[in-house]
Every structure is written in C-alpha cells, then in structure tokens.
C-alpha positions as CSV (number, residue, x, y, z in Angstrom):
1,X,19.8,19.6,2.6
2,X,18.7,16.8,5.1
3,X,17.8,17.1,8.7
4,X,18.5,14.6,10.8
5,X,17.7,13.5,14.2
6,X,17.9,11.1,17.1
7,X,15.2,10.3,19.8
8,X,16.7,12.1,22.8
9,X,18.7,14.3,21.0
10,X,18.9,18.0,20.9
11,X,18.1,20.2,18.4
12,X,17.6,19.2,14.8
13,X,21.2,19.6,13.1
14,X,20.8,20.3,9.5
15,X,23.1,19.6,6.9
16,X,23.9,18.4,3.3
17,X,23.0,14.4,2.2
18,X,24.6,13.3,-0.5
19,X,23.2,10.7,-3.1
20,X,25.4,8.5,-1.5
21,X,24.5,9.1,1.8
22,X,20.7,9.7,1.1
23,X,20.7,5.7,-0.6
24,X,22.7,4.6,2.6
25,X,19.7,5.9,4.6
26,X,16.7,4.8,2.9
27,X,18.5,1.1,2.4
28,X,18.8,1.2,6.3
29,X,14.7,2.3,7.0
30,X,14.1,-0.6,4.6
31,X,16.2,-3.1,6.1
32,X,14.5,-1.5,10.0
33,X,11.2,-1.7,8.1
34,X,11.8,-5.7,7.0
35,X,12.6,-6.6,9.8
36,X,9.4,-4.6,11.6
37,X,6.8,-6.1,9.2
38,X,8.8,-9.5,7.7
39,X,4.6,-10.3,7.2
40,X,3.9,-7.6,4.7
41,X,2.2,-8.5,2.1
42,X,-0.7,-6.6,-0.4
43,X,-3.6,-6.2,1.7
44,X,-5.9,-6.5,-1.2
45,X,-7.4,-9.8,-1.1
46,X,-7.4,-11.8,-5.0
47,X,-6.6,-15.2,-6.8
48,X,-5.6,-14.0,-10.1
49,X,-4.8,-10.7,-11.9
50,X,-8.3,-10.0,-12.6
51,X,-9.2,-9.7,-9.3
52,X,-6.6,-7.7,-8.1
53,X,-6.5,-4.9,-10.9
54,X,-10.7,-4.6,-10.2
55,X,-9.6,-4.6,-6.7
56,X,-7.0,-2.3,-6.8
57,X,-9.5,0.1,-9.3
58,X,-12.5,-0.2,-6.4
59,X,-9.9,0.8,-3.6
60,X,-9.8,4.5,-4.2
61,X,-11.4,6.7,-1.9
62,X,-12.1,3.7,0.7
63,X,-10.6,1.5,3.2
64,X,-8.9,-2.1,1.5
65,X,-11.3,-3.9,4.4
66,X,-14.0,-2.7,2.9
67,X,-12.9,-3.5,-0.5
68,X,-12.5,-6.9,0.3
69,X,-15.8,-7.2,1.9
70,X,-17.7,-6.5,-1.5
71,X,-14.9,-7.9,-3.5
72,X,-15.7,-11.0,-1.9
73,X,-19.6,-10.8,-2.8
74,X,-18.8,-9.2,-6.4
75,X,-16.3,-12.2,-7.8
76,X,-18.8,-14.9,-6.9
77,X,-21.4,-13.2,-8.6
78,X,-19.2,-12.1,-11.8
79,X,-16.1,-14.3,-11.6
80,X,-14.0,-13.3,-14.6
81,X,-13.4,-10.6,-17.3
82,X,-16.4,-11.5,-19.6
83,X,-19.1,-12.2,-17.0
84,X,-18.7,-8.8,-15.6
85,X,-18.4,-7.1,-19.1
86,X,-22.1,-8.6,-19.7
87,X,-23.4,-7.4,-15.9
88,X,-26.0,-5.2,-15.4
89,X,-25.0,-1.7,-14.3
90,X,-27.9,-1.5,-11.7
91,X,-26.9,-4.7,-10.0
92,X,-23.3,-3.5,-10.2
93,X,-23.9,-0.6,-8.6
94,X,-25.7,-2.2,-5.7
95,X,-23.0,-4.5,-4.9
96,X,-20.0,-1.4,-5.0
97,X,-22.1,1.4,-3.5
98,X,-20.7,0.8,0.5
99,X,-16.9,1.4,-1.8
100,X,-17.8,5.1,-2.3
101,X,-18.1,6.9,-5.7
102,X,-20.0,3.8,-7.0
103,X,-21.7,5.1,-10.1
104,X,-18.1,5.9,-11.5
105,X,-16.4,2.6,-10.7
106,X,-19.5,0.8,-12.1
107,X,-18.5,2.1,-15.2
108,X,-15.0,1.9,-14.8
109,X,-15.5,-2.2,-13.9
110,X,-17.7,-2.6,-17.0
111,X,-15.2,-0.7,-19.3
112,X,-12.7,-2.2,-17.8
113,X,-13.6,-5.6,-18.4
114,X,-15.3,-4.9,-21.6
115,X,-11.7,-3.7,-22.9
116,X,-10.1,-7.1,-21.5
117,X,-12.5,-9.1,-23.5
118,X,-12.6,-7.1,-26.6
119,X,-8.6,-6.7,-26.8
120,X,-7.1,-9.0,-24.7
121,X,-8.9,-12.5,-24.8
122,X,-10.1,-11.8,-21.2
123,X,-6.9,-11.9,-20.0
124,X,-5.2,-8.7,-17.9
125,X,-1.8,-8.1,-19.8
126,X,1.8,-7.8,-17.7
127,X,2.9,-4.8,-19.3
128,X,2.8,-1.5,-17.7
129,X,2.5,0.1,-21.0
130,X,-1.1,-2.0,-21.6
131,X,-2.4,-1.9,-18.2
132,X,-2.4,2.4,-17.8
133,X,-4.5,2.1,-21.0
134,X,-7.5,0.6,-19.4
135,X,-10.5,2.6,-17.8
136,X,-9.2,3.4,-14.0
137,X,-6.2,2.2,-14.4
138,X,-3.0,4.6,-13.9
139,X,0.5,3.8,-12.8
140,X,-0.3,3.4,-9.3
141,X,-2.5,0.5,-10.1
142,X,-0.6,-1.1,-13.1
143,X,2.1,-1.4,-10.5
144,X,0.0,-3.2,-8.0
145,X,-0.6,-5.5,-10.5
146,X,2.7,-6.0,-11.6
147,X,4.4,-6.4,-8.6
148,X,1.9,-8.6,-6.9
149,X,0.1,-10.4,-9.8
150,X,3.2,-11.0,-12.2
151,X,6.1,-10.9,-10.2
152,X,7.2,-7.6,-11.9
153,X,8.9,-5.2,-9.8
154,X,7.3,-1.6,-9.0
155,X,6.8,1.4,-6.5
156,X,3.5,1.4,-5.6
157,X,2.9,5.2,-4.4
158,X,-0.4,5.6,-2.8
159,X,-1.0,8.5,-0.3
160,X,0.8,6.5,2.7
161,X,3.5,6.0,0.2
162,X,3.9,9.7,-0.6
163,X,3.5,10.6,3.0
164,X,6.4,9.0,3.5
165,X,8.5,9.3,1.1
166,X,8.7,12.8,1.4
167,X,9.0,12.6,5.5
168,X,12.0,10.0,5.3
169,X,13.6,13.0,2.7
170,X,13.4,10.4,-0.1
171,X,11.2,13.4,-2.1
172,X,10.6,16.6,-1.8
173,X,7.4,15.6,-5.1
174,X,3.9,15.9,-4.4
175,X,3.6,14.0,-7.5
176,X,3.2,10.4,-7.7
177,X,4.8,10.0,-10.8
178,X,7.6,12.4,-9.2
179,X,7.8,10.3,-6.4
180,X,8.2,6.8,-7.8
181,X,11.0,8.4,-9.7
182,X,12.7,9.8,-7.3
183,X,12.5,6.4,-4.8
184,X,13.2,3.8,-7.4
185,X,17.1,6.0,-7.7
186,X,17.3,5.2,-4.3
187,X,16.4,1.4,-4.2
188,X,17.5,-1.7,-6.4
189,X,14.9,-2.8,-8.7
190,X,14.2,-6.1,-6.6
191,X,13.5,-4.0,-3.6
192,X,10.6,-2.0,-5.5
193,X,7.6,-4.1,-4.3
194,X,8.0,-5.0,-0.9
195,X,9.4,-2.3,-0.3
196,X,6.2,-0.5,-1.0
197,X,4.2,-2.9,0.7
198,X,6.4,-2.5,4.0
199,X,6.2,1.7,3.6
200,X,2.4,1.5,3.2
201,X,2.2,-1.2,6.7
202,X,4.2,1.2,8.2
203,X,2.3,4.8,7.2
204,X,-0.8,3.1,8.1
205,X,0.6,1.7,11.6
206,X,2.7,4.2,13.0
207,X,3.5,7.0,10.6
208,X,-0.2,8.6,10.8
209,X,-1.2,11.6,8.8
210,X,-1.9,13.7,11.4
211,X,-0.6,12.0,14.3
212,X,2.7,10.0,14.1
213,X,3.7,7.4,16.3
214,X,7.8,8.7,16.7
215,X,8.5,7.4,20.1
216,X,7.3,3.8,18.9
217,X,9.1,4.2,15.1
218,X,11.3,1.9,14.1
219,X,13.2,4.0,11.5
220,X,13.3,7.0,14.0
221,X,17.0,7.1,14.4
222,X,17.5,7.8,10.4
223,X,13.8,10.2,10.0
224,X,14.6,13.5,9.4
225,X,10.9,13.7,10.7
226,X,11.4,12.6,13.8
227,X,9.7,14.9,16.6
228,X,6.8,15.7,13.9
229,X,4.2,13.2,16.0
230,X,4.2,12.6,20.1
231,X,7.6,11.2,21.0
232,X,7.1,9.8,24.7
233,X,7.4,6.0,23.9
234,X,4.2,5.4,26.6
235,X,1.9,7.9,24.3
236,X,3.1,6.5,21.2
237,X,2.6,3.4,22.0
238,X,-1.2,4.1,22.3
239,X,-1.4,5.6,18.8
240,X,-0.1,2.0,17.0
241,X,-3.1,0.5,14.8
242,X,-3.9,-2.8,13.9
243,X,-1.8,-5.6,15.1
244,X,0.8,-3.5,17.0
245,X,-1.9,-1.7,18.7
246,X,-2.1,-2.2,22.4
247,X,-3.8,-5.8,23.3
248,X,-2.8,-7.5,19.6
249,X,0.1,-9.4,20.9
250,X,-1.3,-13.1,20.1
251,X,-1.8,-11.7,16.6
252,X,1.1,-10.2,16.4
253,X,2.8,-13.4,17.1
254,X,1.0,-15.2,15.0
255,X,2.1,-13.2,11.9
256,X,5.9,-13.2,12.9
257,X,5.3,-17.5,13.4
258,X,3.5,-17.5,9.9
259,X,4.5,-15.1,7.9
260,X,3.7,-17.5,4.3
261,X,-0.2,-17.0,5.9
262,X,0.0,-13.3,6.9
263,X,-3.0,-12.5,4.2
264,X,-4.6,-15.5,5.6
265,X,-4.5,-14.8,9.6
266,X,-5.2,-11.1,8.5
267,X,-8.1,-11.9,7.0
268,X,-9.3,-14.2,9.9
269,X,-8.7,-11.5,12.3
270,X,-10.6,-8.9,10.4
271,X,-13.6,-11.6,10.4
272,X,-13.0,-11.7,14.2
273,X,-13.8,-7.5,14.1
274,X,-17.8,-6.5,15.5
C-alpha cells in the first residue's frame, strides 16, 4: 500500500503502488532531486582510494566536517597504506580522538592498513567482495569506495539514506543490507551512486530526522511523507541547512555556476565557518 499526498491537499488518500508505479515515483524524486542538488558530490574529502576508505571508516559516529578536519592533519603525517601500518598507536590516537570512538578506529586504521600492505601491495582493491573483508569496512563503506574511488556503481545507505528511503515508500527495511536491496530494484545500475549522494544532500538539508523541511521539499508532490515535518513554506524555509539555509544565496549560486568545483567551494566555505 502507498500513501500519497499533495501540499495543499486534503486528507491522505491511501491506496495500492504497483512495482510499476512505485519505480515511476522514485525515478521522478531522483530526477526533482538532480535537478535540486546538480552539485552533489561525496562530502568526504580524499585524492585516492586510500584516503577515502580511511575516511569513510573514521566517519561513523561523527560529522564528515569533522572528518575532514583531522583527515587533513592525519594524511600528511601518514600518507599511504604502509606509513600508517608502521604508526604508533598513541600518536594515532591523538590525531582521531575529536572523531569519537578513537581507541577503536586507531585499531581499525592500523589493521586496516596493515591488511593492505600485507595482502594487497598497499593498494585498496575494487572489489566489493575484498573490501567487506578489511577491519571496519562493511558494505556501506565498500560502496563509498566503489562508487566514488573506482567508478563502480553502488547504494550507499547511511542513516540519511535509510531515513529516506523508507519515508519516500522505497522500504519498509530497517536493515541496510535490506534497504540497498530493495532501492537498487527500483533504480538502474548507473543511477546507484549519485543517486545516493543526492538522497544523503537532501536528508541532511531538508528531510531532518526530527524535523522535516515539507513546505520547502522538492519531491513533496510524490512523498507519501509529506505533512510528517512543518509544512508552511515561510517555517520551512527556516529549517533548510547549509547552503539552502536562509542568507547562503552567493553560495548557493556559486555551486549551481560550478558545479565540477562543488567539493572545492564546499570546502572553502566550511574554512570560512568561526
């Protein structure tokens, strides 16, 4: 069963979605959701796979601006595979502690890049089958890597992801395994990465946890969810984050006029931040 509903409409009218009908839907929030955020990009900042799977391992539990503040102090200090492998934990653990859960992902690092060196020349492989067997690495990440690193599409489902997924009617899963799953039927197989990268933009943006922005949503006119969060367009508007918050039109712009350099300006901005 699917519910669906219109801003300014009545009641909630509930009735049965199709396959067919479902995939027509979620094709249309993605194409609403490309043309919202035509900048979206991984907000993890790296140069090479290395980076971006120890990147993507440090992220849980913490904010990717945060990550990328240490990541930035931790790659010039240990730059590849081996020269972390061979750091000391205690220094390790300095430089991760502001991540959270530092002790932990000091020894999933050092694991992780000892396993690299030991069984893969120092190289990170581009198979999802070898990256779920290194230390802190499950599908989630393997497919952060893939998509971004190697150009191999995948569904990214983090908890924005999920969030979503389950409010557009795409799942019903709490499981992220489930979920992927049940979104990739939905999607062709090109569509898998950005289309992750353009849910999680939009979860973190708009379609808050506890407070959704509906009467600013882009995709409101196909979200069975719609009415969950405050619906007055004026009031919603106040909730947007980042660079469609209130006040962050010359950014804003400035990613629509360059969106080859939206890490870049993104990263400029957040520099910008007290």
């Amino acid at each position: 069963m699917a519910t669906s509903r219109r801003p300014g409409s009545g009641p909630a009218i509930t009735a049965p979605e199709s396959l067919l009908a479902l995939k027509r839907r979620a094709r249309r929030i993605n194409r609403a959701l490309a043309e919202k955020y035509p900048y979206a990009h991984a907000e993890l900042d790296f140069r090479n796979p290395f980076e971006l799977v120890v990147a993507t391992v440090l992220s849980a539990q913490t904010t990717d601006v945060l990550v990328n503040q240490v990541t930035k102090i931790l790659f010039a200090r240990y730059p590849d595979a081996r020269a972390m492998s061979e750091a000391d934990p205690a220094e390790l653990e300095a430089i991760l502690q502001p991540t959270g859960f530092f002790r932990a992902k000091t020894r999933n690092v050092l694991a992780l890049s000892t396993r690299l060196v030991d069984e893969y020349d120092g190289v990170v492989p581009g198979r999802l089958e070898d990256l779920v067997t290194l230390p802190g690495v499950g599908r989630k990440t393997a497919n952060v890597v893939l998509g971004n690193a190697f150009g191999v599409p995948g569904i990214t489902v983090d908890t924005h992801f999920g969030r979503l997924a389950r409010r557009f009617g795409w799942t019903t899963s709490e499981d992220p395994v489930q979920i992927e799953f049940d979104v990739a039927e939905l999607f062709e197989l090109r569509d898998w990465t950005m289309l992750s990268h353009r849910v999680v933009f939009h979860g973190r943006r708009v379609c808050h946890s506890r407070k959704p922005a509906c009467g600013a949503c882009p995709v409101a006119n196909w979200c069975p969810s719609y009415g969950l969060g405050e619906t007055d367009p004026v009031k919603a508007a106040k909730l947007l984050k980042y660079e469609l918050a209130p006040g962050s039109e010359i950014l804003l712009e400035r990613l629509f006029a360059e969106t080859h350099r939206a890490a870049e300006i993104r990263m400029e901005s957040q520099r910008r931040l007290p």
